[in-house]
N, C-alpha and C positions, 0 to 999 in steps of 0.2 A: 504494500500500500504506500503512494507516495507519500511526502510529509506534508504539513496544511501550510500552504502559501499565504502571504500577506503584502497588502499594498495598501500605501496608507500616505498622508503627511505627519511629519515626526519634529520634536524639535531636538539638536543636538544640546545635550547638555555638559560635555568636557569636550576637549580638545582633541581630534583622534589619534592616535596613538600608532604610529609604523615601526614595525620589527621586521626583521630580517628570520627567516628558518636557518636552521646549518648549511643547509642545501641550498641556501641564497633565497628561496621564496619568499616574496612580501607579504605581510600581514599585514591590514589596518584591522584597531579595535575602535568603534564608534556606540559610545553610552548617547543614548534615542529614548525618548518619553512621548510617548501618543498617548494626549487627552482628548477630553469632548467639550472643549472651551466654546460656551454658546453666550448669547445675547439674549437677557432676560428683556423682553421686549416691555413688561408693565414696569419692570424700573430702570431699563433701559442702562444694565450694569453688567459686565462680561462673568460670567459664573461657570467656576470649573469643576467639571463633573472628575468622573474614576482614571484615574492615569497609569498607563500600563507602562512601566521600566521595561529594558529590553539591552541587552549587549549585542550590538551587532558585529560581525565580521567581513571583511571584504580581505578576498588575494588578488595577487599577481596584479597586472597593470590596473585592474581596477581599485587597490586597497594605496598606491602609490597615487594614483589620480584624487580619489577619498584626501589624501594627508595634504596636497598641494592645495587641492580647493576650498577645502569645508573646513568650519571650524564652530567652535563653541556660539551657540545661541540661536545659529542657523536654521532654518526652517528648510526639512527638506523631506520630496521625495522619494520614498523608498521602496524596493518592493524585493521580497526573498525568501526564504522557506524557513519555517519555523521547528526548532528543534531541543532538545532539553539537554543541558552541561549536568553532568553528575562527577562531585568530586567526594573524594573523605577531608574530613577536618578533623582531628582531637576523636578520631574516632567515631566521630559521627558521618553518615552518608547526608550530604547535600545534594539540592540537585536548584538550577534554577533557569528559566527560558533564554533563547538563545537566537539571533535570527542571523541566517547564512544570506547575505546580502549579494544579489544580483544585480541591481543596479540602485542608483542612489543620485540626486542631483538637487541643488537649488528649489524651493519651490518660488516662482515666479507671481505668486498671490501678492506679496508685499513688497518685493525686493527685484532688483534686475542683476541680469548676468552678462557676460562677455564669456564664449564657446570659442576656444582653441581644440581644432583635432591635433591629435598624441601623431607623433610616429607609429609606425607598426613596430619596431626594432628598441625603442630607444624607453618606450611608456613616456615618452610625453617629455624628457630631458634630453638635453646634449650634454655629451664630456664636456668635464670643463675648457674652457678655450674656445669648445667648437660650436658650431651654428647646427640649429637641429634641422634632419634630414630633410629634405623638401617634399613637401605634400604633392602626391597626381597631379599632374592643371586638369582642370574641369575644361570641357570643351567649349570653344568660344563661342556658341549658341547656345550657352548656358546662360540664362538668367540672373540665377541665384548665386554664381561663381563669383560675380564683381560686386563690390562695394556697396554700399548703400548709394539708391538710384535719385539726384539730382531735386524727383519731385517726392508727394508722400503718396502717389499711387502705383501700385505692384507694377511690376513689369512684364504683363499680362494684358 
């Protein structure tokens, strides 16, 4: 049986956290709290309901891209398969939820973004000194490839 998926807006509440494996793989850890923060409309006052904590994880180029962009307070979202961490402590068995992060990003409700694509080779860095590799060109009857267009209507 698969594991139960979730997609949601979250808000980051620490800083995420990159580590390396032995084996060179990236980790990021990102502490995420999804409430039900509503608008009490007769007193016209924000009222927040049940809040679910959550550690999330992200690897390889996406847990490197997570550490460069996002940081504490950020509203973002997420979406990834939820799973449960069992450790022992002092001899007791812990266990607590766990969400394996697929993708992750900005939410755009309050806040704006600026989108750089990564390299394929590099996750999104150049060695130091050097210029990172060059993106495909998009073909020149491409639209969407150039700049923002002169006026505010699509280029369509």
């Amino acid at each position: 049986m698969p594991l139960p998926t979730i997609t949601g807006t979250a808000r980051i509440v620490a800083d995420p956290e990159l580590r390396f494996t032995q084996s060179g793989k990236a980790a990021c850890s990102v502490r995420l709290a999804f409430n039900s923060r509503r608008l009490n409309k007769q007193t016209n006052e924000w009222e927040d309901g049940d809040t679910f904590w959550v550690r999330g994880t992200a690897w390889d180029r996406l847990a490197e891209h997570v550490a460069e962009s996002l940081a504490k307070g950020m509203e973002v979202v997420v979406a990834g398969e939820l799973r449960t961490e069992s450790w022992e402590k002092d001899g007791q068995k812990q266990q607590s939820p766990a969400l394996l992060i697929r993708s992750i990003g900005p939410s755009l409700a309050f806040a704006t973004a600026s989108v750089t694509k990564a390299g394929a080779s590099s996750g999104g860095q150049a060695p130091a000194g050097q210029r990172p590799a060059p993106v495909r060109p998009q073909p020149q009857d491409d639209p969407w490839a150039t700049g923002p267009a002169a006026s505010d209507e699509p280029p369509f």
